[in-house]
Structures are given as C-alpha cells and as structure tokens.
C-alpha positions, -999 to 999 in steps of 0.1 A, spaced: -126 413 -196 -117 393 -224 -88 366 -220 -85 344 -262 -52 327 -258 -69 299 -239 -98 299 -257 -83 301 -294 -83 265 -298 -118 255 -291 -126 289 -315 -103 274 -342 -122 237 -336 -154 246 -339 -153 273 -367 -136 243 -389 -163 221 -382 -189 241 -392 -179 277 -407 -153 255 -432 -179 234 -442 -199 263 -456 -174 270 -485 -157 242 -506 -117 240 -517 -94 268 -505 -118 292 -498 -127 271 -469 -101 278 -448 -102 315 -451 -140 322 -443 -125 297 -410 -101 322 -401 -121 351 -409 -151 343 -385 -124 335 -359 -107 367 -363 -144 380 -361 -151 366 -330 -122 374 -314 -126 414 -327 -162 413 -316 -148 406 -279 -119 432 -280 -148 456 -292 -172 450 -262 -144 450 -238 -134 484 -251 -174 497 -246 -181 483 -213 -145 499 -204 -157 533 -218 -190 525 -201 -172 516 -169 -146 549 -168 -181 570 -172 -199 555 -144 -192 536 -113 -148 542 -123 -157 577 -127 -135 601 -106 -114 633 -108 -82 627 -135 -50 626 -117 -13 626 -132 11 597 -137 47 603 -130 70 571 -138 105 574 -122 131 557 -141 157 539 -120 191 538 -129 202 518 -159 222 484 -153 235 463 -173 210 429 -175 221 402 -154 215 367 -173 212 342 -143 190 368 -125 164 374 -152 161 335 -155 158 329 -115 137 362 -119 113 349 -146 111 311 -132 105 318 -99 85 349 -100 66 341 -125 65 306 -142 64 284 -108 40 309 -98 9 306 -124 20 269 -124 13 270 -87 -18 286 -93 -28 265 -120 -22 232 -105 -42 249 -70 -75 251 -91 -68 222 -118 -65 192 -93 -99 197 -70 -113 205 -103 -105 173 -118 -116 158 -86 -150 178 -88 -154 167 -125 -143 128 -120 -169 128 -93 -199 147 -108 -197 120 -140 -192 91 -117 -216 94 -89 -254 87 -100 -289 93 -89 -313 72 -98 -296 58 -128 -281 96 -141 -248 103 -133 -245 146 -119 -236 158 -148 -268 145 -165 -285 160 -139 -268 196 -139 -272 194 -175 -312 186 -178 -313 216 -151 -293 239 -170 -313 228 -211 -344 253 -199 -321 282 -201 -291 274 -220 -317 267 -252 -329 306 -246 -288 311 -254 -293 285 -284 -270 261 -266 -279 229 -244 -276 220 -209 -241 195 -215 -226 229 -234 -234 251 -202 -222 224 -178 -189 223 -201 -185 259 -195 -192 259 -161 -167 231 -154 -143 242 -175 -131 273 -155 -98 263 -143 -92 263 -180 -109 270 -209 -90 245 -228 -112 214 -211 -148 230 -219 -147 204 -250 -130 177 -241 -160 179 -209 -186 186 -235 -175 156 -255 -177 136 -221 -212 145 -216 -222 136 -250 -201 103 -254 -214 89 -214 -180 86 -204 -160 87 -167 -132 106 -176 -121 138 -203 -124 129 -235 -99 143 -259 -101 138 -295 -76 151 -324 -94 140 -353 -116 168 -362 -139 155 -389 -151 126 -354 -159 155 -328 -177 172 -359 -198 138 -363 -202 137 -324 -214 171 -320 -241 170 -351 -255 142 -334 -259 155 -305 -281 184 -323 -253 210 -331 -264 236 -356 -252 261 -374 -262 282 -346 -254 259 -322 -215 264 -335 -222 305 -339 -232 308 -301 -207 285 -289 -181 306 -302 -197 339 -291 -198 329 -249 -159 313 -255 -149 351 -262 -178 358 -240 -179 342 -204 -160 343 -173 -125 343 -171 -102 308 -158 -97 306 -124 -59 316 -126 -71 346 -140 -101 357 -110 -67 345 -87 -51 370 -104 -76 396 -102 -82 393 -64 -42 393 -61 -40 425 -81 -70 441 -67 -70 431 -30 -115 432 -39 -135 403 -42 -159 426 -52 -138 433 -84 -133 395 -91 -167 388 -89 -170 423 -119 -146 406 -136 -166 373 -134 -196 385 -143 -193 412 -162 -180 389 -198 -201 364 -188 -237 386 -186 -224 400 -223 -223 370 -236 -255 357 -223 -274 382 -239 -254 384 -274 -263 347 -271 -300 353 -267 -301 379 -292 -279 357 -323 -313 333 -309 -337 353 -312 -329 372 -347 -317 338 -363 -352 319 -354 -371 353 -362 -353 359 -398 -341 330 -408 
C-alpha cells in the first residue's frame, strides 16, 4: 500500500518550501525533516491498519504453516549473480518502466498541446477536477498532476509546474526558492503544502508497481485493491486536514 522512495523527493520539495519557512536559522531544517519523517510514518501506520483491517475481514481464513526448505549451500558465483541481477531484474523494471513512461509522455505532450476552444486538455481536466480536489484542499492542476503522474511519481511536479507556468512540455526546476514563488502564486497555502504531502504518501501506486502487482498476483481485482485502496485513504485524510483546519483554525 505505501511505495516513498519515489515519492521522497517531491516530500522533501515541498516541506522546504513551506514547513522550513515556518522556523528561522538551523532550526529550519529540522522541523523540514521532521514533518517529512511524519508523513512518511503516518503512511507506514495506515498501511499497517488497513493490513490488520484486511487480515480480519475479506483475507480472513484458517492459519496454515510455512515450511521453507533450504537448498544446498554453493559457493556464489560472481558472473552469475550479475547476469542474474541485470537480466532478471534491472532490464526487467526498466522494461516495464519505459512500457508505461513513453505513451505516457505521449498522453501528456498531447493533453497540453491539443486545445478546445482556446484551453489546451489539461486546463480542461483541471477546471473539471477544482470542484472536488478543493473538498481535498487541493486544486484541479494538483489532481491532474497526480493523475498523470502514475508512471512515476517523480513527474507529478514537474506536470504541476507545467499547468501553472502554460507550458508544452515538463517543466523541471532545481532552484527551490522559484517553484516556491510559482506555487504561492498559484494560491498554495499552508494547507495547500500539508495536503499535498499527505496524498504523495497517500494515492495510488506508479504503474510499474500495479504491473507488479497483477504479475505477482495473477488478479486484476487485487491491482485495482491496491489502486484504490491508498488512494481512497488519502482522499479522506485530505478532506478531514480540510475540514478541521478551516473549522479551527
């Protein structure tokens, strides 16, 4: 249920454009880190609750023992653990990878060059999406990113930053302190940044990853669990940080 290494550096982005800012000097870069580490705990912690949830309900069946039979011992074999490991394993999630990665590209490069009446796709997914993305205290550019961004969750910025700037192609900026200044005025908030962070930990997994899942599984029906399942808790977290932070504060 919950996948961080790809999502780590949007996390670390966005908490040092807004959670930094809170505190000045050193002090700064800790209260950073610690609401990343949060995040990230906050999504191990679901995953272990819907898990316990899961094992109680629908995964619920009689206990059965695990016997592991040890093969013999060989001595390791250099040149076949790297044929092994390259083969088996590297050009295969690269093959995967590149499978979803290129018609998404496509998909993307289209949906922000062909227009409608003046307003390119994403514009138009977008002002769809704004009615319910601002019940999850995001907008509809932010959900689009998301959305688009699920051959890899390192892109959802660089796709958000697209929408925002009107541009044809991914935008990717290294300077911090300019996608800060390009997200405020595009009406990020303090919440804004909060709930951002909350459905990266919190939404569906890449696509390598469902590829995975219905390789493991042999069950669409279990990809789409594994699909939705992240992606409905972090909806409603979302709606709740929403709907206690215009309440209370």
């Amino acid at each position: 249920m919950f996948h961080a290494i790809g999502r780590f550096p949007i996390l670390i982005s966005i908490s040092t454009i807004f959670i930094a800012s809170l505190v000045q000097g050193i002090g700064a870069s800790f209260i950073s880190t610690f609401f990343v580490i949060l995040i990230v705990i906050l999504g191990i912690f679901l995953t272990l609750i819907i898990s316990k949830i899961l094992s109680k309900t629908i995964l619920k069946g009689m206990p059965s023992s695990f016997v592991l039979e040890l093969p013999p011992y060989r001595k390791p074999q250099l040149g076949k653990i790297l044929i092994r490991s390259i083969f088996d394993r590297t050009l295969f999630v690269l093959g995967r990878a590149i499978s979803t990665a290129a018609p998404a590209g496509l998909v993307i490069w289209l949906f922000a060059n062909i227009g409608i009446n003046g307003e390119n796709l994403l514009t138009i997914i977008a002002n769809f999406l704004n009615p319910f993305a601002k019940l999850m205290g995001l907008d509809g550019y932010i959900l689009t990113g998301f959305i688009l961004g699920i051959p890899a969750n390192e892109i959802v910025l660089p796709i958000i930053l697209m929408c925002y700037l009107g541009k044809n192609s991914l935008v990717n900026l290294d300077d911090t302190f300019s996608i800060g200044q390009i997200l405020i005025e595009n009406g990020w908030t303090f919440l804004t940044a909060i709930n951002v962070m909350i459905f990266t930990v919190l939404h569906f997994p890449c696509a390598t990853t469902l590829l995975t899942i219905k390789k493991e599984t042999g069950s669409l029906k279990w990809t789409l669990v594994g699909f939705a399942l992240p992606t409905i808790c972090g909806i409603i977290l979302c709606m709740f940080t929403t709907f206690f932070y215009n309440i209370f504060l």
